[in-house]
N, C-alpha and C positions, 0 to 999 in steps of 0.2 A: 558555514555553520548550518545543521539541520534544524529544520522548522517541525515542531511535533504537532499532529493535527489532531486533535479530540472529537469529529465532529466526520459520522459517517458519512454525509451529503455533501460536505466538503471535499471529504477525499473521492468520491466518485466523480466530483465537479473536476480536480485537478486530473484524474486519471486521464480524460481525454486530451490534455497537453500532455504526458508524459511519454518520454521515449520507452522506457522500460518498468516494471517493478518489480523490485525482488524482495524473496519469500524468505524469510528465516523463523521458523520452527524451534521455539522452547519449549521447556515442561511446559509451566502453564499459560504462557499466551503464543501469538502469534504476532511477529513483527512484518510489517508491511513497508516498502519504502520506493515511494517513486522518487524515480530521476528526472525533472524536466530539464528545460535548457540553462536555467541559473539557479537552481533549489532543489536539496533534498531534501524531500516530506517524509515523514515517518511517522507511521500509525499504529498502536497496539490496541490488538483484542483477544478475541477466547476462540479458537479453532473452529468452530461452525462458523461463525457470521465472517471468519478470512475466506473461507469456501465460499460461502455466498458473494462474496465482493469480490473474490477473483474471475467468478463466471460472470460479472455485470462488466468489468473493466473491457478494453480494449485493446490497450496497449500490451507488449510482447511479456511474458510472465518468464521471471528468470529463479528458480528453487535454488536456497544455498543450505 
């Protein structure tokens, strides 16, 4: 089951465990969803600040 994260600093915390996160593109938000080794996080927001957290991450950026 995914765990939803509300909480930007959190998700840049777990980004450094995650193997991957992948992009999904709505009207009006953006879905974000890291894969670690036993969890996937999922995180919504509004199209600028996924830009900005995708260029802060490190993990492999996968667009769906």
């Amino acid at each position: 089951m995914p765990r939803e994260i509300f909480d930007e600093e959190k998700f840049l915390e777990l980004s450094e465990y995650a193997i991957h996160c992948r992009v999904k593109r709505l009207k009006d938000f953006v879905k974000l969803k890291l894969r670690t080794k036993k969890i996937l996080y999922t995180y919504k927001t509004d199209p600028l600040s996924a830009e900005r957290l995708l260029r802060n991450i490190s993990c492999d950026i996968i667009e769906l």
